[in-house]
C-alpha positions in Angstrom: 7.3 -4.1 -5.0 6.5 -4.9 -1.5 4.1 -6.7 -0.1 2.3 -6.8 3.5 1.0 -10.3 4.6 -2.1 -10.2 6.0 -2.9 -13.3 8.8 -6.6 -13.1 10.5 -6.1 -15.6 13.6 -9.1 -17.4 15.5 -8.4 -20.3 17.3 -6.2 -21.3 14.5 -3.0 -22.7 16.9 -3.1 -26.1 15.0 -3.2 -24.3 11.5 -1.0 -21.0 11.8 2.3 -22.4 11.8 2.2 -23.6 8.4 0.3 -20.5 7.1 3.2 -18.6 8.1 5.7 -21.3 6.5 4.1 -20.8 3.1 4.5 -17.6 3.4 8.6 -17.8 4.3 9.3 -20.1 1.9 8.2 -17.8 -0.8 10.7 -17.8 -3.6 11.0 -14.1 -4.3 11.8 -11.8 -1.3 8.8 -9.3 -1.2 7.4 -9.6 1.8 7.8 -6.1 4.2 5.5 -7.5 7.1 3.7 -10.7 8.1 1.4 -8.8 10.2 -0.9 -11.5 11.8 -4.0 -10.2 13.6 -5.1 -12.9 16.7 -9.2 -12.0 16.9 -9.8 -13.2 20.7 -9.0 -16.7 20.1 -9.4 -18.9 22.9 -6.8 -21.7 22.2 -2.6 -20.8 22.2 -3.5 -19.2 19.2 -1.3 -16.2 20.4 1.4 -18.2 22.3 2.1 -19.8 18.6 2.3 -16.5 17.0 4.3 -14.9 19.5 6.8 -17.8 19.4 6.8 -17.5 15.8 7.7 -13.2 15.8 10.3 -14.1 17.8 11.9 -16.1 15.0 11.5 -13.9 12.3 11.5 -10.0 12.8 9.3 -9.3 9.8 6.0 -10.8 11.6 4.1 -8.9 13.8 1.0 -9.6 16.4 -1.5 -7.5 16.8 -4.1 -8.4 19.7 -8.0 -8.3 19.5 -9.1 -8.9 23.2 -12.7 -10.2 21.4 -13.6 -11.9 18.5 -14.9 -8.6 16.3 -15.1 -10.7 13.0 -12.7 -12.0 10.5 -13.1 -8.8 8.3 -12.2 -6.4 11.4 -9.3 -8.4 12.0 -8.0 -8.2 8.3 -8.9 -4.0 8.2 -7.1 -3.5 11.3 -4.1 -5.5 10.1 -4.3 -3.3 6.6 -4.3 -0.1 8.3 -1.2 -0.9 10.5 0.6 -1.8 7.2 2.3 0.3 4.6 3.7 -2.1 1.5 2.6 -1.0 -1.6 1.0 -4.6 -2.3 -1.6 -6.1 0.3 -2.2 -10.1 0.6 -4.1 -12.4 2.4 -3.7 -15.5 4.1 -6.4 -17.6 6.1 -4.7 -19.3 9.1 -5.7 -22.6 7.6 -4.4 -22.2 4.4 -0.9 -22.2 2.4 0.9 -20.5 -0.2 2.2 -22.4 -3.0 5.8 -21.3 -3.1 5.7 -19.4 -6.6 2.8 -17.7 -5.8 3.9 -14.0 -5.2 6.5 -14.6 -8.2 3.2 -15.2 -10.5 1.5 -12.8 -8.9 3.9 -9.7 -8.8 5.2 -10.4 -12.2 1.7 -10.1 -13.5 1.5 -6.9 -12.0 4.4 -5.7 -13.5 3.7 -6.8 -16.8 0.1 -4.7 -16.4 0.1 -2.0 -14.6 -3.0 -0.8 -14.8 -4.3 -4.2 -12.6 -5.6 -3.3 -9.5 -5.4 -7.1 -8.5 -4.3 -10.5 -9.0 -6.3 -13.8 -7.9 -5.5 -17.4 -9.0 -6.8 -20.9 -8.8 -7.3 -22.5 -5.6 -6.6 -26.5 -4.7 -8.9 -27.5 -1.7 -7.4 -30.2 0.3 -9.4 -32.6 3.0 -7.7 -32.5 6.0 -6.6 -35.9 7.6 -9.5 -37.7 9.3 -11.8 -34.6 8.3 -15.2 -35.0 6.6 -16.4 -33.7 4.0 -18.9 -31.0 4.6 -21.8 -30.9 2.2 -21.4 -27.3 0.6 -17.5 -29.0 -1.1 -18.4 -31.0 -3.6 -16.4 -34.0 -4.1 -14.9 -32.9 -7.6 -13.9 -29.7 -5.9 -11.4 -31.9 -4.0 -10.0 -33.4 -7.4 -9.4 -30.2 -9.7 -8.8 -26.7 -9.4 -11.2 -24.0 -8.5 -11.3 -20.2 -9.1 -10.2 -18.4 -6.4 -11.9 -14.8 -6.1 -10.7 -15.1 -1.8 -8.8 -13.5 0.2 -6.0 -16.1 0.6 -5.3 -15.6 -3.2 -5.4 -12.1 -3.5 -2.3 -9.8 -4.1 -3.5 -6.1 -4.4 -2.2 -2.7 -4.9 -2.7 -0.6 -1.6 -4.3 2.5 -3.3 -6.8 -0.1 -5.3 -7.9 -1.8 -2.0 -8.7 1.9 -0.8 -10.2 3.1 -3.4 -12.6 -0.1 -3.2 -12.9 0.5 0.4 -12.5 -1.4 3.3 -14.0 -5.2 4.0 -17.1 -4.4 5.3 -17.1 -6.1 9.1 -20.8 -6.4 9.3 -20.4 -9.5 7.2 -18.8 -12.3 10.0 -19.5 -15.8 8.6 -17.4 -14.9 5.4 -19.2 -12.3 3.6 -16.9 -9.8 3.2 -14.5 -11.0 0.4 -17.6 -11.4 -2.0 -18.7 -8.0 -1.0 -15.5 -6.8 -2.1 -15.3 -8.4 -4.5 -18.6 -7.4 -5.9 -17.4 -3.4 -5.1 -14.7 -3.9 -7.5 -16.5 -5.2 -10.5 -19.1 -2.4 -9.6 -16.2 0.0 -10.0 -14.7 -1.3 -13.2 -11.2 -2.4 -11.4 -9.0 -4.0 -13.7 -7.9 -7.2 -12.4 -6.4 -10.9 -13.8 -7.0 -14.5 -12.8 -4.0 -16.4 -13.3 -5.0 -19.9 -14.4 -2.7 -21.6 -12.1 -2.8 -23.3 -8.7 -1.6 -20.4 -5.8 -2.8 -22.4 -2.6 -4.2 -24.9 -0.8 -7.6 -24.2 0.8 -7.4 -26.9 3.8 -11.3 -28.0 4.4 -11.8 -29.2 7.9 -14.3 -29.1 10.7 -13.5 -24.8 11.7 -13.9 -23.4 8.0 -16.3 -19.9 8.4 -17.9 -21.8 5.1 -19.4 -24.5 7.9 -21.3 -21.5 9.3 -24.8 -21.7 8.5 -24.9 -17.7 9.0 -22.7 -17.5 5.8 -25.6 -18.6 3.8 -27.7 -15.7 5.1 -24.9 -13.0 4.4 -24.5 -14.1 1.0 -28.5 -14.2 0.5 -28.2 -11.4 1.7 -25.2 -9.4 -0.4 -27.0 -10.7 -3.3 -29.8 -8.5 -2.6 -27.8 -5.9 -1.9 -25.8 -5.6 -5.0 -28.9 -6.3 -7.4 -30.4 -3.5 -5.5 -27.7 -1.2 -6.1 -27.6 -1.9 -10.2 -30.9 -1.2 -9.9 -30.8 2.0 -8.4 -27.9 2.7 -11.2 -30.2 2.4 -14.3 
């Protein structure tokens, strides 16, 4: 099975580089397009990139003159792919280098899964501080990882969920969808393994205070819509 790579871009030029290493040094060889989407940074965001396609025909950039939103950027970059299998990638994180293997092979074995997440290892970046919403034994074991950066899904399950919804722009729309697919019943598995590092710096969307709000916010939403279910 195939599988598109999905790379929102914002300003990430110090960051992307090693995104898209993790993502070559994969050890099975799935991967149709690295289809990276550069939402109006203002940094060489785009001069990295473009260096990068140059080096490896599979990658591809796709432009957003302004910032529309993490979310936008990761729809538009769905849309102009065609793999059977979608993943994700945040320009500040990395792949562990087993992580499709894991992934795809529990999708084979299970056909029925609509997705496949995995544990996630968040890692202080050199001279960074540690923001107040990581706590510090988040830094020393595992996490869950129901994110983007460890989701593999099937194509026809991510439509059938629906697209990220763009409204959300501080972070948002993952748990949204997320929440969509439990609402629906999708058949998924967490693989109780590490499948990458979650680099916490000064940029992450989980600094942004209006992320708080959205989630307040998609809670109410969702507890809304059971309700109107009953």
């Amino acid at each position: 099975m195939d599988v598109d790579v999905i790379i929102p871009v914002f300003n990430g030029a110090r960051f992307v580089e090693h995104a898209v290493a993790s993502v070559q040094a994969q050890t099975v060889d799935v991967v149709r397009q690295i289809i990276c989407v550069d939402d109006g940074s203002s940094d060489e965001s785009r001069d990295v990139l473009e260096r990068l396609a140059s080096a490896d025909p599979r990658l591809t950039v796709l432009a957003q003159e302004t910032n529309l939103g993490v979310a936008a950027a990761r729809n538009r970059a769905v849309r102009h792919g065609d793999a059977a299998l979608v993943a994700f990638l945040d320009h500040d994180d990395e792949w562990l280098p087993d992580k499709l293997a894991a992934q795809l092979e529990a999708l084979e074995q299970e056909p029925d899964l609509g997705y496949v997440v995995g544990q996630q290892q968040m890692v202080l970046d050199p001279g960074a501080v540690r923001p107040a919403w990581c706590l510090p034994e988040w830094l020393q074991t595992p996490q869950k990882g129901f994110l983007p950066s460890t989701l593999v899904v099937r194509r026809g399950c991510f439509e059938h969920v629906g697209p990220l919804e763009e409204r959300f722009r501080a972070g948002g729309d993952d748990s949204d969808w997320f929440a969509r697919a439990r609402r629906l019943g999708v058949p998924f598995r967490h693989l109780d393994r590490v499948v990458m590092r979650r680099r916490i710096h000064g940029e992450n969307l989980s600094n942004d205070r209006s992320g708080s709000r959205e989630l307040l916010d998609l809670v109410r939403q969702h507890a809304a819509n059971r309700k109107a279910q009953k």
